[in-house]
N, C-alpha and C positions, 0 to 999 in steps of 0.2 A: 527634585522629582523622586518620586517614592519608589518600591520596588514591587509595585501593584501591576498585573499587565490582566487583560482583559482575560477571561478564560478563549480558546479557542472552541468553533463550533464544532460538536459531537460529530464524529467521522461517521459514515453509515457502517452498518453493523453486517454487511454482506461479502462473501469471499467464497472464490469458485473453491473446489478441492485440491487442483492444483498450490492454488492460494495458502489454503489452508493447511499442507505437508508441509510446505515451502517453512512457514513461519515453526510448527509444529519442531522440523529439523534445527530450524537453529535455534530453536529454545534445549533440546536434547544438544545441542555440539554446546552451549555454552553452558548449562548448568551442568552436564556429565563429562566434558571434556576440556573445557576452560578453564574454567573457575577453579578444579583442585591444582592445574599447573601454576595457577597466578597463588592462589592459598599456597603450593609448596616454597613456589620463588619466594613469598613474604616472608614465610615462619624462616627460612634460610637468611634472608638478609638480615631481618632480629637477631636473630641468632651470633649475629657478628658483632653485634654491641649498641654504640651510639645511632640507634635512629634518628637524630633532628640533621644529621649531615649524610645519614645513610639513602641515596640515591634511591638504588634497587627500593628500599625500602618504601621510599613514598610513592614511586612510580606505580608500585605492587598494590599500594592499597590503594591507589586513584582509580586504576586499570578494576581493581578488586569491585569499585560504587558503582563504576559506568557497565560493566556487566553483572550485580546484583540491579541494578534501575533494569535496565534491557530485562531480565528475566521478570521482575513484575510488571513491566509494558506489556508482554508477551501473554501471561497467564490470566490477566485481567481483561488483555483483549481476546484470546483464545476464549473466556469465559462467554464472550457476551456475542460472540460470533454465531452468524447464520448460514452452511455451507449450503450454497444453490447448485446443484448437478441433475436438475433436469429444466428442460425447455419448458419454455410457455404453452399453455393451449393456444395462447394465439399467435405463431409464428410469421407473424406478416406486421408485427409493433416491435419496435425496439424493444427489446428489456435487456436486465443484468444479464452479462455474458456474451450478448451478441458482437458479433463480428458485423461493422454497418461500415456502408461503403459510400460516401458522400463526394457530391460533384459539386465544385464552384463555378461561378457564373465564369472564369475565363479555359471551363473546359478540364480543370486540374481536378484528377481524381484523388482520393485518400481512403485507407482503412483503419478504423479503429474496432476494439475492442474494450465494450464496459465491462469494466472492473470494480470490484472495491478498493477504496485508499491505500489500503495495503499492499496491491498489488500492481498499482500502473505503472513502475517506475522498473518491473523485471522483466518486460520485454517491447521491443520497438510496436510503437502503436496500439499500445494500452493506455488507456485512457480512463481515468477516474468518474465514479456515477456521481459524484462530489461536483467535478470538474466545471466551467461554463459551458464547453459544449456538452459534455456527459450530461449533464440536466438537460437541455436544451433537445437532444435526443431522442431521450427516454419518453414511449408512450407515443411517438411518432410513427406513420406509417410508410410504407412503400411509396416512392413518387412526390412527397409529402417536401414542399420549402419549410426552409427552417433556417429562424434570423438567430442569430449567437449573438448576444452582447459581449464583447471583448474589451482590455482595459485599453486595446486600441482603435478602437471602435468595434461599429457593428461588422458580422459577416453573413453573408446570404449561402447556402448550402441546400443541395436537392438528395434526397436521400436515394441511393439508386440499387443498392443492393441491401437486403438482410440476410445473414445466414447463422445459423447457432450451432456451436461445435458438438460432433457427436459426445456422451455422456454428461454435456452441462446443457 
C-alpha cells in the first residue's frame, strides 16, 4: 500500500468573528510566544554537545515542525477566510451563524449553532455548515421537516426556532 491518501474535501471558507480572533490568537501566542521558548530550549540542548542521544534536543525540534506546520495552517487558512458578522435579509432561513432549534418526532428538543469547520468543536452545540446536519439545515425555513441522513440512518427533525446573534 502506498503512501497516497485521497486529498480531503475543501473545508468552507466561512467563520463568525468570534471564530476569526479565536484562531487570530493562537497563531499570535505560538508564533510570538512559543516558538522562541522551544528555538531557546533547542539552541540550549545543542549547545551541550551530542544531539543523536540528546533528548531535549529532538524533543525541541519535533515540538519546533508541529508548531512551524500549525502556524502555516493558520495563515493560509486566515488567508482564504470570510468573516460573516451580519445577519441575513431573510431572517426566518437558516443561514451561517444561526442559532436553529430542532424538534424530534419523540418530542426531544436541541440547539445548534452553524458554524464554520473551524469553529464547531469550541463550544457545546456548535455545529459545522460542513456537517450532515449543518447542510441539511441551511436554506431551510421555520416550521420546515428536515430528514438528515446520518451514517446511522436517517433522522426526521422540525425546525421550531431560528434566532441570529446580535452582531453576526
Amino acid at each position: 500500500m502506498g503512501r497516497f491518501r485521497t486529498p480531503s474535501p475543501a473545508a468552507s471558507k466561512y467563520i463568525t468573528r468570534e471564530g476569526e480572533r479565536r484562531l487570530r490568537e493562537e497563531l499570535e501566542q505560538l508564533w510570538r510566544m512559543e516558538r522562541p521558548k522551544v528555538t531557546q530550549a533547542v539552541a540550549e540542548a545543542a549547545a551541550q554537545g551530542d544531539r543523536s542521544e540528546n533528548a531535549e534536543y529532538t524533543y525541541g525540534k519535533r515540538r519546533l515542525r508541529e508548531i512551524d506546520r500549525r502556524v502555516r495552517f493558520l495563515r493560509k487558512r486566515l488567508d482564504g477566510m470570510v468573516v460573516v458578522d451580519q445577519p441575513p435579509a431573510d431572517r426566518n432561513k437558516v443561514y451561517f451563524g444561526a442559532w436553529v432549534t430542532v424538534e424530534s418526532a419523540d418530542g426531544a428538543r436541541s440547539q445548534y449553532r452553524i458554524v464554520g469547520p473551524d469553529e464547531f468543536d469550541r463550544e457545546p452545540g456548535y455545529i459545522s455548515m460542513d456537517s450532515p446536519l449543518g447542510r441539511a439545515l441551511l436554506r431551510r425555513s421555520l416550521d420546515e421537516e428536515v430528514t438528515v441522513e446520518l451514517p446511522g440512518g436517517s433522522r426526521t427533525v422540525v425546525i421550531v426556532e431560528i434566532d441570529y446573534p446580535r452582531g453576526a
